[in-house]
N, C-alpha and C positions, 0 to 999 in steps of 0.2 A: 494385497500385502498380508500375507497369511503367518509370517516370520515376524515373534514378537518377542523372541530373544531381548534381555539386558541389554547385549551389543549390539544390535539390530535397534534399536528404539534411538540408543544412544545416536547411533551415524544416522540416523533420519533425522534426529531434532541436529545436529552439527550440518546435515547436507542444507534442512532447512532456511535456516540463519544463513549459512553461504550463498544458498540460492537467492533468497531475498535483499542480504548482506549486498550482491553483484548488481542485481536489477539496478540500480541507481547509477553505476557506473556504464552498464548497459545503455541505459536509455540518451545518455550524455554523448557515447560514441556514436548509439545509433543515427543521432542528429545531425550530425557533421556530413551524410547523405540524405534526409531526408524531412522535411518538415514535420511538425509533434500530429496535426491530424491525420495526414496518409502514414507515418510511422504505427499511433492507435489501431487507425484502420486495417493495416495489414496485420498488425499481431492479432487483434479482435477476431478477425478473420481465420485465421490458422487457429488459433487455439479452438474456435468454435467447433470446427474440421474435425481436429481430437477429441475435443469434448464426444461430438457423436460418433464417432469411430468405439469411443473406450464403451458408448451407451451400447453402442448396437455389439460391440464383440461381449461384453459380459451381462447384454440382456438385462440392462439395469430399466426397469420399466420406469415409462414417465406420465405422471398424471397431467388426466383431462380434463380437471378442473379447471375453469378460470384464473379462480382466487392465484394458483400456481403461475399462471403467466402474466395477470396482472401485478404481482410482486416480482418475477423476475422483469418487466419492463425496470419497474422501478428502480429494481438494484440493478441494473443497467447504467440506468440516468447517473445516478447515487452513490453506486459504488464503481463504476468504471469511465462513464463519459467523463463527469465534472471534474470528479479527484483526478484522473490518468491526465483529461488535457489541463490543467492546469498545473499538473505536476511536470507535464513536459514542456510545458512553455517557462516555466518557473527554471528546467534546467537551462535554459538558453541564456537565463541571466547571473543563475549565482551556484558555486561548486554543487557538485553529484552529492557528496559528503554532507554538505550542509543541509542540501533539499532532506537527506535523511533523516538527520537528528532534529529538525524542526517536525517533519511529519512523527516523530516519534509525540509528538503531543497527543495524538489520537486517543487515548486513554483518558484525557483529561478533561478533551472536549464531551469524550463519550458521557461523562459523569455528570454533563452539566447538563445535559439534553436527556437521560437519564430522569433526571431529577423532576425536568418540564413534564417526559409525554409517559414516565412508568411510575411518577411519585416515589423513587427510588431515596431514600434519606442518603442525606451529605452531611455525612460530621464533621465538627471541628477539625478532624487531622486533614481529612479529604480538602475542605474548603483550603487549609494550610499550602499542602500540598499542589493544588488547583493555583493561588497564587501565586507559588514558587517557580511553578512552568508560566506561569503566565509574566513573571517578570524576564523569568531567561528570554522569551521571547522578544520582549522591549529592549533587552541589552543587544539583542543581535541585529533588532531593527532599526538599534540607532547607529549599530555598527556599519550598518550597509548602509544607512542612509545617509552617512557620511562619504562615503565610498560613489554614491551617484544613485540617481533614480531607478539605476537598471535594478542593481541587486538591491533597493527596499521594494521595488516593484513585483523581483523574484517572490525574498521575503513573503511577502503578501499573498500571492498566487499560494505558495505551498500550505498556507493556515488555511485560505479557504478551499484548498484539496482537501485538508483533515475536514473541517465544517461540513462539508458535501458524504465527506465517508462516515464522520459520526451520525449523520441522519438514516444511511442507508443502514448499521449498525444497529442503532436502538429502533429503526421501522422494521428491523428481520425476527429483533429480539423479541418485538409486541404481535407480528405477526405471520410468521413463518409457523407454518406445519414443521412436521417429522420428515420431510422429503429427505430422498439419497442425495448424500452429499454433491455426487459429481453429475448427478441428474440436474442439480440446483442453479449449476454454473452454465448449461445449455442456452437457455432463455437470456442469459446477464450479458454473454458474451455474444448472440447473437443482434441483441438489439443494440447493443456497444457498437458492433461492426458497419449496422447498417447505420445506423446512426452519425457517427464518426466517417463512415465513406463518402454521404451526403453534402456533410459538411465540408470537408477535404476537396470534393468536386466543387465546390462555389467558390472558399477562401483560399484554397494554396495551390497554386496552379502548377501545370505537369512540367513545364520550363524548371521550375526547384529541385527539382526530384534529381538524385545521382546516385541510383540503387547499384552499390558497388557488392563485393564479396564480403567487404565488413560490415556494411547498410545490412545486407541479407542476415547474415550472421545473428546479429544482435536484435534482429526483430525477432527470428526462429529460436532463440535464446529466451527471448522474453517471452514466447506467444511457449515454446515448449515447455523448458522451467521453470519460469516464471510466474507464469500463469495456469499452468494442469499442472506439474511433476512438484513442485513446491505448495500448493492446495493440499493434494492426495497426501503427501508426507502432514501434513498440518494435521487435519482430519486424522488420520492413523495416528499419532503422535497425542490428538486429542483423548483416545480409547486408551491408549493406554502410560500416560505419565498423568499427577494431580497438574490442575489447570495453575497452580501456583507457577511450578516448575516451567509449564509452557510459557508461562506469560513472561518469562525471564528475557525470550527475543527482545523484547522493548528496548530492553540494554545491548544487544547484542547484535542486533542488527546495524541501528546507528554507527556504532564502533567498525562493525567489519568493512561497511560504505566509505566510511572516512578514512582507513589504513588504504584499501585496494584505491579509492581517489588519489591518496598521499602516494602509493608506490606508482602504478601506471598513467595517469592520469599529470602528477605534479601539484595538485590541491593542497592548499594549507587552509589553515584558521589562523585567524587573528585570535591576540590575547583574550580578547574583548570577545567575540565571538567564542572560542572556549570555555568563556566564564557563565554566559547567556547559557554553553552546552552543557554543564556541570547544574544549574539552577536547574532546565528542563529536567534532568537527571533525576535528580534530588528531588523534584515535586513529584515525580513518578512514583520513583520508592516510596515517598511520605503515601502517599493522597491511594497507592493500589499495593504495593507489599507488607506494608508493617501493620497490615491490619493482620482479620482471622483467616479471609481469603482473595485471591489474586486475580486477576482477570487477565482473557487472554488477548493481543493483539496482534495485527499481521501487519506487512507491507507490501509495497504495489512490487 
């Protein structure tokens, strides 16, 4: 991406948010053919395919260090097994829209894990902040817990998707080199694939499976967009907007999940459930905007 035009910057960070904005409704359709490990499994799969297609067409060299493949296992585990399958099992029980705006807590958790393993100071607004998502999440957990065990069960699975991603987060931040961006995601995405197919061959047997034209669809949606063409625009987007600005997805992602759930899909939110989304909201802005600087997050 050599085009860093105003307007070029602009429609990368909007393609962005939309791309990531869909994935959620994505994942929701792709299920209705296919169970959440063999769904992983095959997007993990193709995206790997890309990853080294883009490695070997632009000669992006990959280090033969350890250290580089022992941290890619990790954020493997960390940032794609745990958070992916439990965010796809989590869609089975409660809206596309919602798993959204709940994984938007990712910021929050990051700050509190932050604090443990980089002695990161938490100020009073942050601690604020940090509460304020933390009660939105009580209000939607009682929401659903009213509602039946499926969706506090969802509920639960999408926190400890964040949990799993905030560690792979602040373990990249304390120990990631200077590696190329797209060289990085090689390793993440191939140990996810294998990982996830293993698993897939034991628990979800080939009798589930109904890989239709919209199953295919929305896994090469997720494994293309998703996961490479939504990355690459991030990174590019990184160089050149302040990381305030970037970090603005947080709000913007949730939002677009929940209108495209509301329009194709049919999802709503409860009042009550809106109110828990507005608290999350609100601890975010407190606890990462209204300080001196921003931080950046992404979605699955």
């Amino acid at each position: 991406m050599s085009n860093s035009s105003p307007a070029f910057v602009v429609f990368a960070y909007a393609a962005m948010c939309l791309i990531w904005g869909s994935t959620w409704m994505a994942i929701k359709v792709g299920l209705r053919g296919a169970p959440p490990l063999t769904s992983i499994a095959v997007r993990m799969a193709i995206a790997s395919l890309l990853v080294a297609a883009i490695v070997r067409w632009r000669r992006i060299p990959l280090p033969r260090e350890a250290r580089f493949v022992r941290l890619g296992v990790f954020l493997g585990v960390f940032h794609v097994v745990l958070p992916y399958t439990l965010v796809y099992y989590s869609e089975q029980r409660i809206s596309s829209g919602l798993a959204a705006v709940l994984y938007a807590t990712l910021p929050l958790f990051v700050m509190l894990l932050a604090r443990a393993m980089l002695a990161n100071p938490l100020t009073a607004r942050k601690l604020a902040g940090v509460a304020a998502g933390l009660v939105g999440v009580a209000v939607i957990f009682s929401d659903n817990l009213r509602l039946g065990r499926a969706e506090a069960t969802g509920t639960v699975m999408v926190i400890g998707s964040v949990m799993a991603s905030a560690v792979g987060a602040v373990a990249t931040k304390k120990w990631a080199r200077a590696y190329h961006p797209v060289a990085s995601l090689l390793v993440p995405f191939s140990t996810a694939a294998l990982i996830t197919t293993a698993c897939a061959l034991v628990f979800e047997p080939s009798a589930s499976l109904r890989f239709d034209a919209t199953t295919w669809s929305t896994i090469v949606y997720l494994a293309a967009a998703g996961s490479v063409v939504a990355f690459a625009l991030f990174f590019f987007i990184l160089q050149h907007l302040d990381v305030t600005l970037v970090s603005y997805q947080t709000f913007i992602i949730p939002v677009v999940a929940v209108l495209l759930g509301w329009v194709f899909l049919g999802e709503t939110l409860s009042a009550r459930v809106g109110a828990g989304a507005a608290l999350i909201l609100a601890g975010i802005s407190l606890a990462t905007f209204l300080g001196p600087r921003g931080g950046a997050t992404r979605r699955a």
